[in-house]
Every structure is written in structure tokens, then in C-alpha cells.
PADOVEX-616695 format. One record per residue (C-alpha): residue in one letter; x, y, z. Coordinates in nm, 4 decimals. Example, Ala and Ser with C-alpha at 12.3 -4.5 7.8 and 13.67 -1.06 7.14 Angstrom:
BEGIN
{rec A,{1.2300,-0.4500,0.7800}}
{rec S,{1.3670,-0.1060,0.7140}}
END
This chain:
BEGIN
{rec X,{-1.0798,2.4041,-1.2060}}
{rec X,{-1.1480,2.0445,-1.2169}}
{rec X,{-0.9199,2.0083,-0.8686}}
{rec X,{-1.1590,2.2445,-0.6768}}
{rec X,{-1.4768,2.0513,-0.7957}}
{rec X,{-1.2795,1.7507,-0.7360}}
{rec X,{-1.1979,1.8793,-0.3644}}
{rec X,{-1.5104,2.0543,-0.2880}}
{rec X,{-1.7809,1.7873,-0.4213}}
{rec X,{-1.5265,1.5062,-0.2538}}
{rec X,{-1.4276,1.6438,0.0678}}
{rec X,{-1.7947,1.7888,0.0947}}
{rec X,{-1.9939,1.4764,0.0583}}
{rec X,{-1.7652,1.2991,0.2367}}
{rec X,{-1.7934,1.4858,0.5576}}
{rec X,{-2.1720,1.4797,0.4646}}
{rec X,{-2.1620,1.1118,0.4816}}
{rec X,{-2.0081,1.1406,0.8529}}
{rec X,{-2.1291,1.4234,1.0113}}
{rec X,{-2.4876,1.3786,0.8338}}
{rec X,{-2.5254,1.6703,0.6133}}
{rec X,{-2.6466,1.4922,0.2595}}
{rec X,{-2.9531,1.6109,0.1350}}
{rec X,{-3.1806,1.4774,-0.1680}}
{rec X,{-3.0088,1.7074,-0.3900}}
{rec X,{-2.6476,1.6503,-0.2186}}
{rec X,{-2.5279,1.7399,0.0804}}
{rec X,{-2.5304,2.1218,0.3070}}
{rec X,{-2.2687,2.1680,0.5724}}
{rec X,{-2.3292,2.4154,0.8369}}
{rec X,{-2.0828,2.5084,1.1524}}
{rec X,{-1.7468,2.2935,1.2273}}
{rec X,{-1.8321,1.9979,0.9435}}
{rec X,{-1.8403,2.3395,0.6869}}
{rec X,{-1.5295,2.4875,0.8478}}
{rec X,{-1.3622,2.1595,0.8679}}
{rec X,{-1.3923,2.1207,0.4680}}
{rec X,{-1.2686,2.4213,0.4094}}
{rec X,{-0.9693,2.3679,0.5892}}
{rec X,{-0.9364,2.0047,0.3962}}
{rec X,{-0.9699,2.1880,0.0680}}
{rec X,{-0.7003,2.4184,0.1351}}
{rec X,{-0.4689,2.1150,0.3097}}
{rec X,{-0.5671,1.9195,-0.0177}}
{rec X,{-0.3981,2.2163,-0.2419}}
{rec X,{-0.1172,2.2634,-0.0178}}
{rec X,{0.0003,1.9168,0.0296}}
{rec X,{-0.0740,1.7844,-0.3224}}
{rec X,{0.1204,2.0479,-0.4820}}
{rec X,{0.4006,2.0352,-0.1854}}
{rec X,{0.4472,1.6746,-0.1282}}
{rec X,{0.3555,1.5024,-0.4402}}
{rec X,{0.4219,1.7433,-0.7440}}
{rec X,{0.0663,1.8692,-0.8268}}
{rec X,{-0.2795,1.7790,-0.7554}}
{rec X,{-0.4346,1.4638,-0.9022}}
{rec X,{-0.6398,1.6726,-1.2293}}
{rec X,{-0.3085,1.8371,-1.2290}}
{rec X,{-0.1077,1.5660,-1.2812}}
{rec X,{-0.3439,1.3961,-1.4797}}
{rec X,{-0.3163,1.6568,-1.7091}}
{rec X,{0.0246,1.7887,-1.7424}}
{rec X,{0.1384,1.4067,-1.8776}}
{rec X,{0.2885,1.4050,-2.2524}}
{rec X,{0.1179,1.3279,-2.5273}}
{rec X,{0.1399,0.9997,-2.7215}}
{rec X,{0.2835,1.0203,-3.0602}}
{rec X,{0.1087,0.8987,-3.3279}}
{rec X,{0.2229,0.6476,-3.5858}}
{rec X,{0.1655,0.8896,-3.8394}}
{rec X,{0.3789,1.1626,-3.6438}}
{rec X,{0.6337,0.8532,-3.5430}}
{rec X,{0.6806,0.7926,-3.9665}}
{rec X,{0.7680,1.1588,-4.0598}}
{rec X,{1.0186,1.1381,-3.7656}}
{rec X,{1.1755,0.8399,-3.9288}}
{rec X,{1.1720,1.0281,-4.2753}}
{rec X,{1.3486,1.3452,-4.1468}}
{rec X,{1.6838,1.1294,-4.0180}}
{rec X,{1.9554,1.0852,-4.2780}}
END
């Protein structure tokens, strides 16, 4: 969920930016600049989760947790 916000508020404003589509409230896309980030979106999925092993939120998200001290000591106090 994050990714597709991620995507669609990046890709969108960005385009906005060039093609001149930001508004006071954001930016509106309309024609080719509209069909254009769609097409980004979907090539943003595609070769994120083809070429680099997920998309950034993705990635950012499936890393392990750290392990406490706390959880580190009862480790220690299980070994023989």
C-alpha cells in the first residue's frame, strides 16, 4: 500500500513538475502526462520486483528484526 502512494504521489508530481500539471492542492494530469504515469507506475512494480528483489516500502519492510539485549540474554541462558 505504501508502494502505490509512494509511486502514484512520486511519479505524479513529478510529471506535474515537467509537463505543468501541479495545482494549489497538488497536481491533475490529463491526456499523455496521465497515461504516461500510469505506465511508470506499472514499470515501477514490474522492474522493482523483477530486477531488484521488491519495491523500495517492500524492501524496507521485509528486513529482520533487531534482537534485543533482553532477547540476546535468554539466548545465552538457554545454551549448556
Amino acid at each position: 500500500m505504501l508502494d502505490f502512494f509512494f509511486a502514484f504521489f512520486g511519479i505524479g508530481y513529478i510529471l506535474a513538475l515537467v509537463f505543468g500539471g501541479r495545482t494549489e492542492n497538488g497536481f491533475h494530469l490529463q491526456g499523455g502526462p496521465a497515461f504516461l504515469a500510469i505506465i511508470l507506475i506499472v514499470a515501477y512494480f514490474l522492474v522493482f520486483n523483477r530486477y531488484f528483489g521488491g519495491t523500495i516500502w517492500k524492501r524496507n519492510s521485509s528486513r529482520p528484526a533487531l534482537i534485543t539485549s533482553a532477547e540476546r540474554m535468554k539466548c545465552q541462558h538457554r545454551l549448556p
